[in-house]
N, C-alpha and C positions, 0 to 999 in steps of 0.2 A: 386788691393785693395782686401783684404779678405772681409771673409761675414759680419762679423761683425760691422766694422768703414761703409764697405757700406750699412748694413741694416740699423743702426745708422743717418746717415746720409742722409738718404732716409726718414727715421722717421722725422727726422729736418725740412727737407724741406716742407714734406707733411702738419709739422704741421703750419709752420709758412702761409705757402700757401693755409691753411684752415680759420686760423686767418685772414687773408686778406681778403677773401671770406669771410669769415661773416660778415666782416665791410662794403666790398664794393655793395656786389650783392644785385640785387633786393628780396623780399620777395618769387617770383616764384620758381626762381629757387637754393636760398640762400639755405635753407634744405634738400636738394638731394647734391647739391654739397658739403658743411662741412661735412655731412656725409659719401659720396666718400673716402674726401681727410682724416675723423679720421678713417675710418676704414684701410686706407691705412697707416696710422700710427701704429695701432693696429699690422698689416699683417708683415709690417717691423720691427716693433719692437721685435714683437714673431719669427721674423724668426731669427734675431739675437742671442735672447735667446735660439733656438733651436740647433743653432750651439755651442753653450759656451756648453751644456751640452751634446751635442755629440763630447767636447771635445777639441775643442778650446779656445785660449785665447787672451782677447787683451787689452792693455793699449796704453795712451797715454797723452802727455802734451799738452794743449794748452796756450800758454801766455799771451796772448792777451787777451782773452776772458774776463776774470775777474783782477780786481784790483790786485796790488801787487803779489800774489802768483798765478797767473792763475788759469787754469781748470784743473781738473785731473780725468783722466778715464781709469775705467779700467773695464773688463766684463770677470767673472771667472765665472762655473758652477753654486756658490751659485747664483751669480746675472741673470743669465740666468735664472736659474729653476723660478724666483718672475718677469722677464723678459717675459717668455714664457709665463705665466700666465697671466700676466696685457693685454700683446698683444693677447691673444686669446680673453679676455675678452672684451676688447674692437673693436677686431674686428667686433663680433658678434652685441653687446649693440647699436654700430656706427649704421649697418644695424636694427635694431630693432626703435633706433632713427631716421631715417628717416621718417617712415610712423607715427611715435611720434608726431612728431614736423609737420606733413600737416594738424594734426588737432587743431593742436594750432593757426594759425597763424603766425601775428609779436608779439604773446604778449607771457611771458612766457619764454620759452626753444627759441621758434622761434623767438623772439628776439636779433638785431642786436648783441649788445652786450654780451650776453648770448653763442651765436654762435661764436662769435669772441675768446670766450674764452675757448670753450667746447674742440678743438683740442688741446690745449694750456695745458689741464689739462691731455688731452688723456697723450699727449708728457712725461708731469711730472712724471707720472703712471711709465714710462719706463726708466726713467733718472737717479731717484733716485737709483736704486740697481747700477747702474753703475759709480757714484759718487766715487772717491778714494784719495778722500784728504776732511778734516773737513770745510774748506770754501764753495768747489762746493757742497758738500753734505748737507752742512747749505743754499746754497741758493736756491737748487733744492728742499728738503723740505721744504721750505718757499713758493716759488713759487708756489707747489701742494696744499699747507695749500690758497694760496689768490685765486687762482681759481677756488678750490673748494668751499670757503664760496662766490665767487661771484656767481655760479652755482647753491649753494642752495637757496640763495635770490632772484633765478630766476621770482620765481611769487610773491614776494611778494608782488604790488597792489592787490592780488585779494586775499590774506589772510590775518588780522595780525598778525598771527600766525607764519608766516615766516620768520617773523620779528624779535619776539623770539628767536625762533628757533635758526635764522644767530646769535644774537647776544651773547648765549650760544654756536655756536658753535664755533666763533670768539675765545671766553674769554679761552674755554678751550684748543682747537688748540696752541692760544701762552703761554699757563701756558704750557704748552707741549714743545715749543720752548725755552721757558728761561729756564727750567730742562735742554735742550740739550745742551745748547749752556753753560750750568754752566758747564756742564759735562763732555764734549766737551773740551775747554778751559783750565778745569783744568789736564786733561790728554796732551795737547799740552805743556802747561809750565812745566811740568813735564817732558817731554820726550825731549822738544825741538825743535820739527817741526809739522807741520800738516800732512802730508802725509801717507796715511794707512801704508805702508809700513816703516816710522817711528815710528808710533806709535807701530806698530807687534815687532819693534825690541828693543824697549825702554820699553815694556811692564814690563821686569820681573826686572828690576831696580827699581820699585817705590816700595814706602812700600805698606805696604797692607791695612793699613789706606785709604790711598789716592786712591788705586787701589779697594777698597770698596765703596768710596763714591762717585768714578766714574762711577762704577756700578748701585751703587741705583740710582741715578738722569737718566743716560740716559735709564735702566730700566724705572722707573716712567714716562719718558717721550715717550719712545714706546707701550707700555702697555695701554697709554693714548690715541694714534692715534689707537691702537688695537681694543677700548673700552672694555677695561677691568674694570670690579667692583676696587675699587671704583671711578676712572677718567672714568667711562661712558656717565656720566649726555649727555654730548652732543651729543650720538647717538641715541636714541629712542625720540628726538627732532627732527632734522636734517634728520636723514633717513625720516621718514613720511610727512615732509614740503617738500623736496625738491622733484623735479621732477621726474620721476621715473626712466629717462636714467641715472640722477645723481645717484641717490638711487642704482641700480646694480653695476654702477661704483666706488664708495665709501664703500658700501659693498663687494664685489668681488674680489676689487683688490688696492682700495689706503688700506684699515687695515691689509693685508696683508703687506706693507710695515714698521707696527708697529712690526710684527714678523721677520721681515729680518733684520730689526736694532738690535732687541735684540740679536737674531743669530749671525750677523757680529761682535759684538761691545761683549759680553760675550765668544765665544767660538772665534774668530777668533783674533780678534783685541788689546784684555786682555789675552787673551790663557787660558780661564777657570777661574776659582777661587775654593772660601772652600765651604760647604757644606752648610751656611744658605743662600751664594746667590741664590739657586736653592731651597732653602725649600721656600724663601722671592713667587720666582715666582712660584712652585706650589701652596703655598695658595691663590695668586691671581688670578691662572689658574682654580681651584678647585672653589672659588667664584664664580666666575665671570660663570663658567656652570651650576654652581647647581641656584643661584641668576635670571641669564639671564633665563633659560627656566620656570624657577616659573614665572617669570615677562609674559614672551611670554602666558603662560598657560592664564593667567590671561585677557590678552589683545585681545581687539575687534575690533580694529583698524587693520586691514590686515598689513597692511605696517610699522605699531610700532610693532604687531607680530614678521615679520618676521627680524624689527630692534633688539631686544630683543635677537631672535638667532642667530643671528651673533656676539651678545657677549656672547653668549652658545659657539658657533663653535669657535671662538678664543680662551676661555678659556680651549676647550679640546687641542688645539694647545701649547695653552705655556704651558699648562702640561706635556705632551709630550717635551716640550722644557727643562721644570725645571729638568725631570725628568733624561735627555740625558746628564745634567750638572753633575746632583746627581751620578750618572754612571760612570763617565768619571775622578772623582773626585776619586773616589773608585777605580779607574785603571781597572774596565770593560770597554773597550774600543768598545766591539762587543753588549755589549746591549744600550751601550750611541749612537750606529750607530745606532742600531734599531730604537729608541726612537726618534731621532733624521727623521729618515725616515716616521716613521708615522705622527709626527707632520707635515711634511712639505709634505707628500702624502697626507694630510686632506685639509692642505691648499689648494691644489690642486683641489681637492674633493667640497671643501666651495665654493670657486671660481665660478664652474662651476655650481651645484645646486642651489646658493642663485643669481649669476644673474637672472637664469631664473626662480623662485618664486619673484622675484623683478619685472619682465618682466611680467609675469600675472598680479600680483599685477594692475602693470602699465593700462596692459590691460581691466582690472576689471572696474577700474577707470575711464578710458575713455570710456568704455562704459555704465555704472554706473553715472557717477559721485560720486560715495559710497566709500569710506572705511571701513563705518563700517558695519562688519561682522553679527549684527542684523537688519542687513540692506537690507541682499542680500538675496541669495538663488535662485535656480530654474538656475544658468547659464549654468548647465550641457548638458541642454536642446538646451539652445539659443548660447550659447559658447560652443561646443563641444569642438572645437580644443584647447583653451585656457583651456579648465578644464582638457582635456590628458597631454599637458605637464606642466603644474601646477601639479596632481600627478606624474609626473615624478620627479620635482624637488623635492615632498616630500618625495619620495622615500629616495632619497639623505639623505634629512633633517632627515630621523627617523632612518639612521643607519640599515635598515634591506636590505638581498638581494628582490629583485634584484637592490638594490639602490647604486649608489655610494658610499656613504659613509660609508657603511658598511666593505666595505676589510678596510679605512684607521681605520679605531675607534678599528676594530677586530688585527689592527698591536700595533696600541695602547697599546691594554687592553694585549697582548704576551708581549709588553713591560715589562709593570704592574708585571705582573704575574710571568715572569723570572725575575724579579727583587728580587724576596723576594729571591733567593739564594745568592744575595749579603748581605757579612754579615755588621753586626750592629744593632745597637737599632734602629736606626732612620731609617732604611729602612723597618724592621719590624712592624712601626708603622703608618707610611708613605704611604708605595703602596699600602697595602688593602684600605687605605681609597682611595686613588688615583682609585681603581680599583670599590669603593661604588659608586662616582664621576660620573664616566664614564654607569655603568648601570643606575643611576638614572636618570641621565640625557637624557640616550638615551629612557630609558620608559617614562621620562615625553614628550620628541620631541615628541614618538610615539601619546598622546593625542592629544597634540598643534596640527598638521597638521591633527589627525582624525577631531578634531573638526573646522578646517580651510575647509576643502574641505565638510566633511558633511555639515556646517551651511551654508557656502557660495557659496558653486555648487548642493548640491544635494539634499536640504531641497527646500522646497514648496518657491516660491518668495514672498517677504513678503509687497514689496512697487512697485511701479507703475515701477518705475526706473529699478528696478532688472527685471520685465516684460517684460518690451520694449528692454532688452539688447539683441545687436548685434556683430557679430564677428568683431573681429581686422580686418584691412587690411593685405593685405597680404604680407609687408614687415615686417609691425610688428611680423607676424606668421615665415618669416624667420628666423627672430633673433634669434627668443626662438625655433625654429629648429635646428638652429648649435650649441644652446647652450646645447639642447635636446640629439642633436647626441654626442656632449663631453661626457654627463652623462653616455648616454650607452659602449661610448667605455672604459670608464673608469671604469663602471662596470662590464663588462664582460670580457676584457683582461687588469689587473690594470699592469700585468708582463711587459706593456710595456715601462713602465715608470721607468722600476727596474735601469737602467743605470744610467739613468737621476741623479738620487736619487743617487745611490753611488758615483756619482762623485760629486753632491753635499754635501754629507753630507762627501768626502774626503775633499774638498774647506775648511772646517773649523778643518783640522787636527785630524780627525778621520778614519788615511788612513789605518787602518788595520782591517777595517771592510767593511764587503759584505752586507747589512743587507737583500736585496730584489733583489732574482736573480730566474729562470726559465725559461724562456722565458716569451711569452704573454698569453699565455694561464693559466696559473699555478703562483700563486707566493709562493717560498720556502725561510723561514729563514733558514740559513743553520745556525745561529750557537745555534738555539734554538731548530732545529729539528719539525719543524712546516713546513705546504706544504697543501695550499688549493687554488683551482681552481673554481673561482666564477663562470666561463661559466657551470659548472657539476652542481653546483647550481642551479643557475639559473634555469636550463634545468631538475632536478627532480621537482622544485615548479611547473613549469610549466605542467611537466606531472601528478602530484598530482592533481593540481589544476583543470586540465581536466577533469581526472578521477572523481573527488569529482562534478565537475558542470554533468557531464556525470550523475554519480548515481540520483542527485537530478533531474535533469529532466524525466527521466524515471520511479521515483517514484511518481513524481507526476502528468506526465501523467496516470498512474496505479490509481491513486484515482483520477481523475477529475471525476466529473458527470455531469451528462446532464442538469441540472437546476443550476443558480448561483442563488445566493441572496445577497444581501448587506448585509455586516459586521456589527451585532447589535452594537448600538453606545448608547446604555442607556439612549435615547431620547433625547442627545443632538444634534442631529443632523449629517451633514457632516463634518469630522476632517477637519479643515480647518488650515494658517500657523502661528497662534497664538500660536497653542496646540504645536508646534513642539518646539522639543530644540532650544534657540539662544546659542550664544557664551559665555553672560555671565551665563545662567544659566547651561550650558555644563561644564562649568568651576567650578560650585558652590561646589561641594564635594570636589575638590581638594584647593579652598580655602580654607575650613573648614578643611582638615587635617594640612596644611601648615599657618594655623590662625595667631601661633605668628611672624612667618618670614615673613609677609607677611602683619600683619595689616590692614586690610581694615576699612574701614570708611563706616559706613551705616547709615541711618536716615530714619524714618520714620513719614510722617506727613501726620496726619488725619483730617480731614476736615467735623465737622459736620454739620445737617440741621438746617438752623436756628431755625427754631419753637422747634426743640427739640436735644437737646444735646444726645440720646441715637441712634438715626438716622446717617446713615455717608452718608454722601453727596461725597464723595471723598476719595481716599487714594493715597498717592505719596511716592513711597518707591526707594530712591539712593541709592545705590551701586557704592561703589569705591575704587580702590586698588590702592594709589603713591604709587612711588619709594620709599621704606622707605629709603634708604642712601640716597639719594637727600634728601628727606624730616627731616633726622636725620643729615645731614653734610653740606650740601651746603644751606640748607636757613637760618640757625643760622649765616652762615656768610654773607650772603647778606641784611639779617635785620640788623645785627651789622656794617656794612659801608654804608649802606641805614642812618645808626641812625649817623656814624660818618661824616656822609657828609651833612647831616639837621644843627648838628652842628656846623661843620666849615663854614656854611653858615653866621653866624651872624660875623664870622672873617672877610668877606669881606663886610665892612662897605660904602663903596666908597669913603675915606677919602686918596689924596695922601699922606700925611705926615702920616697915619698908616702902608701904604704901604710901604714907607721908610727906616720904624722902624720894618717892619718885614725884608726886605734885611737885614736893617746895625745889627739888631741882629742876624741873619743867617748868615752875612759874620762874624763876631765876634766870633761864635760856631763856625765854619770850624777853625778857626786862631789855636783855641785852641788846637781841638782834632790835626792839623795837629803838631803843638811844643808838645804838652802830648806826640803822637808817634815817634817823631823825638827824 
């Protein structure tokens, strides 16, 4: 047996065999074991993916498995590289969840059930990209949509906010699934089979009508599991209720599966299309970055933060995506590889930074109890290790060296940029803004995480809780270790993922492009003539950064004196953590330039003395910034079926002969429309 069907099938077992163990074992040792057996899921799963993109291949039937048309699988590069990922991802979260879940108990995460289900979800993570026929792929995404809303509803007794939470993210999951499953369907009746490899070969027969509206629905419906603007509503719900192994594992690695669908199903599966299907997903990629990090800027809540950028980090992904279609469309075949590699070297990039800012998060929390960021302060102190790789991941997060994210965003923005030699109106109008997009976003990240790590590690503590905070255990410190170590080697040698990537982005027929070759140390676009080596990077900040601490200490040994005094404080005394920035008022000028996109709602109520109305006894002043597309699209329609559903209430009267007469006049309207259309 090759590596594949047996890393595969190693993953099957481990997870079913985790499932079991969470249902059966005692509470002792129930949390160390599931955790074993998902990261041993994680481990095979990514080993599988690792082989597909060094080059192997494998499909296969199973009949049995499922109803009428069986299982169908297949594992090529593309599914590897979203493979390799999910299993790294999880390997790491798995170990980080362990020391998670000893502090919970049976309630929560460490609940039977919850456990029962967590390997189950790991499994799904890895299954999907390997799906190769429309029913296994319908029921493998389904499966990861019900495990993961059971996962999120993990605590709900002890919030009921969770509850919310699950039930938006329920509603918007399957508005997700019925787009697919339209989508889906109507390209099967059209071609004639299910099978990926009927649908690739029946593609270019349908009209383009059809082959459009196949596009926009299962678009819409990827884009939505992505949390892209405006199908986000139910990620900055959902990431922040659910548990925090969830929360890495959902950001990390199930939204990247909203990108692998649009990849396989527009450039593999339909072979491309015209030019507005790719302008449709840059404007939602372009949204959804510039939208997402205003929203994160905005937010004090740690864990809705860092939900917020993950629909920043997706949206610079399917830009990248729209923009590799936009290319490819145009018969650049060598910038639509580029384009194409950065999107999916980000993916990469996301992945491995926002588990482990999810993982602190996690951390913060458990030793907090807090989320929120006016809340915290002073963990630098008490959490060392958790506040070093929490800047680590923000590294990631702000796009500069020595962070990860910086080579993928900087392939990006070469995309961008060699793009305007492709000629047209619409590209010239197009990738500047594409390329406005991408810095805007990366300088607003840069505030979000200054002001994430200032307010919440290195500002003075501001409540009893942030005080008494103590370090993680030391599995939990593992986690975000491996996760830690990913970031760096991906930041300092990204060349070695250059393979990976071209055979990936060959998988979707873009085989006459090289986009990222060098070795490891160096990565060169050879066909844009571009050539940068992040470890030389790296390595002068660092000796700058020396030299610059070097100069300042020696100058100000040179002025020390021999008497100190206290810093005159204009008699108010000792600064104390009142006086210091919180998050919202850290944020307050970037509200106010960003006012009309952004709406916030403020109220002030003043409270005078009774004996005399010129006296103020009180002042209470809120501050609050919704989602204004939630608050402009999704609650005009949940008042309006809120209102149609008050009214249909007086239709059910409790009368069976009303009952009756709604059948016999509902079977009577079927009669008809069926003889009108016959």
């Amino acid at each position: 047996m090759s590596t594949i069907p047996a890393a595969l099938a190693t993953a099957s077992a481990l997870g079913v065999a985790g499932a079991a163990a969470g249902l059966i074992l005692p509470q002792r040792v129930r949390g160390a074991l599931v955790g074993v057996a998902t990261a041993g899921v994680g481990a095979a799963g990514g080993t599988a993916g690792v082989a597909a993109l060094s080059g192997s291949h494998w499909s296969a039937q199973i009949s049995g498995l499922l109803p009428l048309a069986g299982a169908h699988l297949a594992v090529d590069a593309l599914s590897g590289l979203f493979m390799a990922v999910a299993g790294a991802v999880v390997a790491a979260v798995a170990v980080y969840g362990i020391g998670y879940v000893a502090g919970h108990g049976a309630h929560g995460l460490g609940s039977r059930g919850a456990q029962a289900v967590l390997p189950l979800f790991a499994l799904t993570l890895l299954l999907v990209p390997a799906a190769a026929s429309v029913s296994t792929f319908l029921v493998l995404w389904e499966l990861m949509a019900l495990t993961s809303l059971l996962l999120v509803l993990a605590e709900h007794r002890a919030r009921p906010s969770v509850r919310e939470a699950g039930i938006w993210y329920a509603v918007m999951t399957h508005l997700g699934l019925v787009l697919l499953l339209a989508g889906l369907l109507i390209y099967t009746a059209q071609v004639g089979g299910e099978s990926f490899t009927a649908l690739r070969e029946g593609a270019a027969a349908i009209s383009p009508i059809v082959r459009g509206l196949v596009f926009v629905l299962t678009a819409l419906a990827f884009t939505s599991k992505a949390g892209l603007v405006p199908l986000h509503a139910w990620l900055p719900r959902a990431h922040p209720e659910a548990p925090s192994v969830i929360s890495a594992l959902m950001s990390a690695a199930m939204v990247n599966l909203g990108v692998y669908g649009l990849v396989r199903v527009g450039f593999d599966l339909l072979g491309g299309g015209p030019a507005w299907w790719w302008l449709l997903v840059m404007a939602m990629g372009g949204l959804s970055a510039v939208y997402g990090i205003l929203q994160a800027a905005m937010a004090s809540d740690l864990k809705r933060l860092l939900a917020y950028s993950t629909s920043e980090n997706m949206g610079l992904v399917v830009l990248g995506v729209g923009a590799a279609g936009l290319y490819a469309h145009a018969g650049d075949t060598a910038l639509a590889g580029l384009a194409l590699a950065a999107a999916l070297l980000h993916v990469v990039n996301h992945a491995a930074f926002k588990a482990l800012l999810f993982g602190a998060a996690g951390s913060v929390l458990r030793a907090t109890g807090v989320r929120n960021l006016d809340l915290l302060g002073g963990l630098r102190a008490r959490m060392p290790v958790t506040a070093g790789l929490f800047t680590i991941g923000a590294l990631g997060a702000v796009a500069l060296p020595p962070g990860n994210g910086f080579i993928s965003e900087w392939l990006l923005l070469q995309s961008m940029i060699h793009g305007l030699a492709v000629p047209g109106v619409t590209t010239a109008i197009v990738l500047p803004l594409a390329v406005a997009v991408i810095a805007l976003s990366a300088g607003l990240a840069a505030a979000v995480f200054v002001k994430a790590l200032g307010v919440g590690f290195f500002a003075r503590p501001r409540t009893e809780k942030a005080a008494g905070a103590q370090e993680s255990p030391p599995l939990m410190l593992a986690g975000m270790g491996l996760l830690a170590a990913l970031c760096a080697g991906l930041a300092l040698v990204p060349g070695l993922v250059g393979d990976g990537l071209e055979r990936a982005v060959a998988a979707v027929g873009l085989t006459r492009s090289r986009p990222v070759s060098g070795g490891g140390l160096s990565v060169r676009l050879q066909e844009v003539s571009a050539t940068l080596s992040p470890l030389w990077v790296v390595a002068a900040l660092v000796i700058a950064l020396g030299a610059a601490l070097a100069t300042v200490r020696w100058a100000a040994r040179r002025r020390q004196r021999r008497t100190q005094a206290r810093l005159w404080d204009c008699g108010g005394g000792s600064p104390s953590p009142r006086m210091a920035y919180t998050a919202t008022s850290f944020a307050e000028p970037l509200q106010r330039v960003f006012d009309d996109v952004l709406a916030p709602e403020q109220d002030v109520d003043v409270t005078p003395v009774r004996e005399s109305a010129y006296l103020v006894e009180r002042v209470a002043f809120r501050n609050r910034v919704p989602d204004r597309i939630e608050h402009r699209l999704y609650r005009p329609v949940l008042n309006f079926l809120s209102a149609a559903g008050q009214a249909a209430r007086a239709l059910a009267g409790g009368s069976v002969h009303v009952y009756l007469g709604y059948g016999f006049f509902g079977l009577v309207a079927l009669l008809l429309v069926l003889v009108v259309g016959w």
